[in-house]
KEKE-809538 format. One record per residue (C-alpha): x, y, z. Coordinates in steps of 0.1 Angstrom, whole numbers, always signed. Layout:
! KEKE-809538
u = X; v = Y; w = Z
...
//
This chain:
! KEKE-809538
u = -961; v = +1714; w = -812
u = -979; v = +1685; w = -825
u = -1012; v = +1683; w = -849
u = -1025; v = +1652; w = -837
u = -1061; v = +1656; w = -854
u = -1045; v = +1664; w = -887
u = -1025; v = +1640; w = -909
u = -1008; v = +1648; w = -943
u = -999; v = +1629; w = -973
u = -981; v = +1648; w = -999
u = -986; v = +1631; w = -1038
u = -958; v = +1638; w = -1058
u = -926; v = +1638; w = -1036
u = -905; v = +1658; w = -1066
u = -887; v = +1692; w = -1052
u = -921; v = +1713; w = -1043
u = -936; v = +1683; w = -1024
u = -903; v = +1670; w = -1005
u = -906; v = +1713; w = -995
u = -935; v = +1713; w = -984
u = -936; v = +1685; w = -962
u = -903; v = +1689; w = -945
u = -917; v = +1723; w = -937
u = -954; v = +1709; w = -924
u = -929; v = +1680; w = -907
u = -908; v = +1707; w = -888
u = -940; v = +1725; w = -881
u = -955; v = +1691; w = -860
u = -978; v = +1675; w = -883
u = -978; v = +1638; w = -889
u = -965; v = +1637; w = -931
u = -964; v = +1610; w = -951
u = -957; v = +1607; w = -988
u = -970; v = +1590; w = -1019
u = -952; v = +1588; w = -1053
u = -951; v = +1559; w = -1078
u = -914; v = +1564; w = -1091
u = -885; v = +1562; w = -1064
u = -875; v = +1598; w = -1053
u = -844; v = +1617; w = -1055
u = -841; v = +1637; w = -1017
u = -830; v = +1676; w = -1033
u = -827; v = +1686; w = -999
u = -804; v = +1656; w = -982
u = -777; v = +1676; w = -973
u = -793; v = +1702; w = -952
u = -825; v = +1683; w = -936
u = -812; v = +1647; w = -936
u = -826; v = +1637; w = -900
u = -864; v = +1657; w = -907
u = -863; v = +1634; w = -939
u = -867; v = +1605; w = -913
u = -897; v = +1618; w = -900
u = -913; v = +1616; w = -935
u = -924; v = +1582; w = -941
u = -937; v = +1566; w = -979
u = -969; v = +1549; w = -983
u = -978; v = +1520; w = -1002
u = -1010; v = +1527; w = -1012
u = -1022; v = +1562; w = -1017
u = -1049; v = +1558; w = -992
u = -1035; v = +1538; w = -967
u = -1034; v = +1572; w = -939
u = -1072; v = +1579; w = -951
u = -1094; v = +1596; w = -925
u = -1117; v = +1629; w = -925
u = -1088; v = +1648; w = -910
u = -1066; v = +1638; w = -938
u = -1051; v = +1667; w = -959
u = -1039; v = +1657; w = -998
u = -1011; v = +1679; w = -1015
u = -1008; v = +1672; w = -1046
u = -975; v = +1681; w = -1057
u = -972; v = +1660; w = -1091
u = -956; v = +1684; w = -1122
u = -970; v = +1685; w = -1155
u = -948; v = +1683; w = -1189
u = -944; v = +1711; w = -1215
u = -943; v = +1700; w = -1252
u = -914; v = +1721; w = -1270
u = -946; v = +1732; w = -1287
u = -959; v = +1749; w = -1257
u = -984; v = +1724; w = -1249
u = -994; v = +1718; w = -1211
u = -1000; v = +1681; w = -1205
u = -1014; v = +1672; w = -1167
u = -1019; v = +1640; w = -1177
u = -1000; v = +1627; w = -1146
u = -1018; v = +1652; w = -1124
u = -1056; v = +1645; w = -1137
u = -1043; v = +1602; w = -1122
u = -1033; v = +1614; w = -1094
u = -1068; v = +1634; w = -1086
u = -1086; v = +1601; w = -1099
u = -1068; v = +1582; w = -1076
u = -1081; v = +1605; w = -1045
u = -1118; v = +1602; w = -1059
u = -1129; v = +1579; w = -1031
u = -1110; v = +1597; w = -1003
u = -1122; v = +1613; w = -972
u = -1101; v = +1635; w = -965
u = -1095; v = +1670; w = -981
u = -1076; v = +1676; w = -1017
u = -1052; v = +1707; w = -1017
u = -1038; v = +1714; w = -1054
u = -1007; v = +1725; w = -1054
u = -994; v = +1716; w = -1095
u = -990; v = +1743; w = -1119
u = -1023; v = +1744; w = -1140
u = -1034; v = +1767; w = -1167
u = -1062; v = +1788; w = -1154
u = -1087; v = +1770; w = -1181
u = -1076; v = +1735; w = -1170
u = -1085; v = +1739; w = -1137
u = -1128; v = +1733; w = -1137
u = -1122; v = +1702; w = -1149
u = -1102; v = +1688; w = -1120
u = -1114; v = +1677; w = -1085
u = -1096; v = +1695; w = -1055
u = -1110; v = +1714; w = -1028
u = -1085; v = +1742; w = -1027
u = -1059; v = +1752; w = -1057
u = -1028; v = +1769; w = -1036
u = -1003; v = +1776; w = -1060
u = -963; v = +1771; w = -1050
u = -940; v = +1805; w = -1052
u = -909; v = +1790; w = -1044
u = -873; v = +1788; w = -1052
u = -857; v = +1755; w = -1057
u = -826; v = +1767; w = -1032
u = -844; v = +1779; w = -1009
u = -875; v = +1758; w = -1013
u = -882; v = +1743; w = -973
u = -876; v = +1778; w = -960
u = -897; v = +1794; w = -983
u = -923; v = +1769; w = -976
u = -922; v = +1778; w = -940
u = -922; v = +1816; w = -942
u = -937; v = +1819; w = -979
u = -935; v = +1851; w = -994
u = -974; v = +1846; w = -1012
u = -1002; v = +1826; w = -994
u = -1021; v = +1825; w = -1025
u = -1055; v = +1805; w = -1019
u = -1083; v = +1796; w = -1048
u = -1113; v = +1784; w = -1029
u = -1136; v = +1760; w = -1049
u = -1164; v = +1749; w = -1022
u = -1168; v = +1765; w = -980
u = -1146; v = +1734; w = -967
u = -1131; v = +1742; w = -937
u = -1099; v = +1746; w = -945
u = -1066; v = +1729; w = -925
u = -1048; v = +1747; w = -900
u = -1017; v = +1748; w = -912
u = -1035; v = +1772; w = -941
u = -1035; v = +1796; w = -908
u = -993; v = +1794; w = -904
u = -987; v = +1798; w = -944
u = -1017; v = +1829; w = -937
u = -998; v = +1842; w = -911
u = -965; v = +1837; w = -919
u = -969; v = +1849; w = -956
u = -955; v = +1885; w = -967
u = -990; v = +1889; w = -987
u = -1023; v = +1868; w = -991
u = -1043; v = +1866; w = -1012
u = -1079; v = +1842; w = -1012
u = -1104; v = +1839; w = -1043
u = -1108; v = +1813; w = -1069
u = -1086; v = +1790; w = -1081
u = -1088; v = +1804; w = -1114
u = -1072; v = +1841; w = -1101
u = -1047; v = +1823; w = -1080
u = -1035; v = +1806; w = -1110
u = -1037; v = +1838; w = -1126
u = -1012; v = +1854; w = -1101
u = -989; v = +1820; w = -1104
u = -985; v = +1832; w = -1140
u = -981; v = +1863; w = -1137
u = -955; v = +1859; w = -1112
u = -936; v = +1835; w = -1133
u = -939; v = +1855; w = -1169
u = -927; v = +1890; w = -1147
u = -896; v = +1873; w = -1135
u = -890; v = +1857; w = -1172
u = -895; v = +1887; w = -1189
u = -867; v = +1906; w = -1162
u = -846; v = +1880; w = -1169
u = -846; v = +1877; w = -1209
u = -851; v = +1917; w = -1210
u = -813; v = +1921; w = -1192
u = -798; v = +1895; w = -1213
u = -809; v = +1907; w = -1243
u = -801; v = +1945; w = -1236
u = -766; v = +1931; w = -1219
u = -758; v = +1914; w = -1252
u = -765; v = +1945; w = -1273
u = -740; v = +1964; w = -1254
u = -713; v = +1935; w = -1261
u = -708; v = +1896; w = -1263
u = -697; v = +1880; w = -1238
u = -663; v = +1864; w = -1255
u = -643; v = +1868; w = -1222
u = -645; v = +1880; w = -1187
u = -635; v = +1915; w = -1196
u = -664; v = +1918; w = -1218
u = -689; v = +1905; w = -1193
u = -674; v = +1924; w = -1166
u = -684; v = +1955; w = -1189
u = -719; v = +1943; w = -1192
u = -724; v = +1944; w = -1158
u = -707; v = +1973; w = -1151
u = -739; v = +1990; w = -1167
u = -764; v = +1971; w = -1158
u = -755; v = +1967; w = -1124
u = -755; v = +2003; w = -1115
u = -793; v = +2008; w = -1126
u = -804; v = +1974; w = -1113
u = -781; v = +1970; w = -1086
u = -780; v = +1935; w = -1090
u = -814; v = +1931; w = -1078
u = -830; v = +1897; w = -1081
u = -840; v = +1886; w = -1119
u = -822; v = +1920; w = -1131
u = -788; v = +1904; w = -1130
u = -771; v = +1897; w = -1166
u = -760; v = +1867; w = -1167
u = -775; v = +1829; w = -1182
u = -806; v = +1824; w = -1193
u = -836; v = +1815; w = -1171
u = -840; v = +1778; w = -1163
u = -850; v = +1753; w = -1142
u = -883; v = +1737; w = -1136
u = -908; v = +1761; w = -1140
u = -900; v = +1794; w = -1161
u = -894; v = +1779; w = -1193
u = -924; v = +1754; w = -1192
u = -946; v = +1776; w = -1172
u = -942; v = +1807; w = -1199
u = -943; v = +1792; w = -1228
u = -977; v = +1771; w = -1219
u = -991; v = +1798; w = -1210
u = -979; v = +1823; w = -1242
u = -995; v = +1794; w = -1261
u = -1027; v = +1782; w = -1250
u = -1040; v = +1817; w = -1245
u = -1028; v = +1819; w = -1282
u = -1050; v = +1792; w = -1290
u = -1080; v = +1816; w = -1274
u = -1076; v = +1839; w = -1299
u = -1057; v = +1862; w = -1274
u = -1021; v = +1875; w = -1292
u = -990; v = +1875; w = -1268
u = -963; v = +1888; w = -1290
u = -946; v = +1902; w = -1257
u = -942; v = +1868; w = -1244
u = -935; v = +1855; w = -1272
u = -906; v = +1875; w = -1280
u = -893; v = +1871; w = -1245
u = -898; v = +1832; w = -1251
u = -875; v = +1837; w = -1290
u = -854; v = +1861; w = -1265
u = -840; v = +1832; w = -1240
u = -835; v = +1805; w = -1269
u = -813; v = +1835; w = -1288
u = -796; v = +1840; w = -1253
u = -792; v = +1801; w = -1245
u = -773; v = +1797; w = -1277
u = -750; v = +1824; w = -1265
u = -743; v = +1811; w = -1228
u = -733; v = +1774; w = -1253
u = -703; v = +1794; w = -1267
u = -696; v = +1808; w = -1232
u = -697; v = +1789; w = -1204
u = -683; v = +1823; w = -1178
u = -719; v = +1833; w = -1182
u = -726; v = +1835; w = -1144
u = -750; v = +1812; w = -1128
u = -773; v = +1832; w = -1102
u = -803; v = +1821; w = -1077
u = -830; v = +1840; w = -1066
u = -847; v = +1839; w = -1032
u = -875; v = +1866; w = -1018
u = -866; v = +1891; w = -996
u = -880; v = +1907; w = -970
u = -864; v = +1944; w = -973
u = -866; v = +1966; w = -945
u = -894; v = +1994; w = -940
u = -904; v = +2026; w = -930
u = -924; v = +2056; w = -930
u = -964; v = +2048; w = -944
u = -949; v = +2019; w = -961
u = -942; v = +2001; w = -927
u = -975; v = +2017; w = -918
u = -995; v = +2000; w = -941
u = -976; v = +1966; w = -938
u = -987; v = +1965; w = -902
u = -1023; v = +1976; w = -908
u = -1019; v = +1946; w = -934
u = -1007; v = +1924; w = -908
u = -1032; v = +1930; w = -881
u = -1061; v = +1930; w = -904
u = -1051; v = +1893; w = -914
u = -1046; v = +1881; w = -874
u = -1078; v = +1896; w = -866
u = -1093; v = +1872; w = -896
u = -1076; v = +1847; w = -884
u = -1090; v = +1853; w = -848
u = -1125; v = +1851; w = -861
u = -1120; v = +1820; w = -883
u = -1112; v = +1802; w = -853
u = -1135; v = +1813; w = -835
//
């Protein structure tokens, strides 16, 4: 099913926007990409031949049109002081300034970063980088931050309706919820290690195996509660630590984070010395239901249809 009317041109063609746009490519839409530095494809081996249907641009406004969408995908940089730099993202924005089309955000950005930056809606990413063009498909969190009444695009209605939960108010509580989903899963993480490490190092796979053996039976290897190496990768690290830090900087104390944060160096230090430390990846899941719980997910569900119904309407 093809979206004629609608054309998309995702800035920043890193991991989160190759994602997104091989989903939105799969789902019909006409995608095209703009990045100033030659991309490395994450996702080659799986989605070579949608990767063809994805085609670069020259010139960031070269597919420029009232029906054209803007994701703008482009990471920001963590200081090993803690300091969030979107120096890179604020370009990018400047370089839509003249554009007709509409600007979804999609970057990480600190909640108090965000009124100084020109977008029309802030929808902040919740993926995994395994999983990441499935999850962008069937996301787990539709998380929206409206700034003005712009009618938004309709893919917004398949990430609405395909989404486990939604969520729509402004982009300042959707970057809240980013954060908060990304200091919860940190703080699992670090917590585990640290309490796996108290009941013995792990100088060989017989000691390790007894870590598990404990923690395993009252997590039950549940994602993030798994012992195991320290949490990585793109976002965790930076994301909890800038955020630890600049609310520092509001007067606001964080020793919890904080802690965690001294927590994973402690813990990195350890996985150096022992490289059995098992590597782990999470993805969402969609556990099975029942009873009131099933209940209230389908009340959930039908409430959201109907919304979506009237929108279009």
């Amino acid at each position: 099913m093809a979206f004629s009317k609608e054309t998309v041109v995702i800035v920043g063609f890193g991991w989160v926007g190759q994602a997104n746009a091989l989903a939105l490519s799969q789902a019909g839409y006409s995608v095209f990409y703009f990045d100033i530095q030659k991309p490395e494809f994450w996702y080659k081996d799986k989605y070579e031949k949608q990767y063809n249907s994805v085609k670069p641009l020259s010139n960031i406004l070269e597919k420029d049109s009232l029906s054209t969408w803007y994701i703008v995908c482009v990471g920001d940089k963590v200081s090993s002081d803690g300091e969030q730099d979107i120096s890179a993202i604020r370009k990018a924005l400047l370089s839509l300034k003249e554009a007709k089309g509409g600007i979804i955000l999609r970057s990480t950005i600190l909640p108090g970063l965000l009124s100084s930056l020109n977008f029309d809606f802030y929808v902040p990413e919740f993926l995994h980088e395994k999983k990441a063009v499935e999850e962008s498909i069937h996301p787990q969190y539709f998380i929206l931050g409206k700034r003005n009444q712009k009618e938004w695009p309709s893919f917004f209605n398949i990430w609405d309706h395909n989404a486990t939960k939604s969520f729509h108010g402004t982009p300042e509580e959707a970057s809240y919820i980013k954060y908060l989903s990304n200091t919860w899963n940190a703080i699992r993480i670090a917590f585990v290690n640290e309490f796996g490490n108290a009941i013995s190092h792990p100088t060989d796979k017989e000691k390790l195996m007894k870590n598990e053996k404990v923690i395993d039976f009252f997590f039950e290897r549940k994602s993030y509660l798994r012992y195991g190496r320290s949490y990585g990768g793109h976002c965790l690290p930076k994301d909890t630590h800038a955020f630890f830090t600049w609310h520092r900087k509001q007067g606001k104390e964080m020793p919890l984070l904080e802690g965690m944060h001294r927590s994973n160096l402690v813990h990195q230090n350890i996985e150096k010395r022992h490289s059995h430390l098992p590597q782990w990846f999470s993805e969402w899941t969609r556990p099975q239901m029942s009873g009131h719980v099933a209940l209230r997910a389908l009340g959930y569900s039908i409430k959201k249809k109907l919304k979506s119904l009237f929108k279009m309407k």
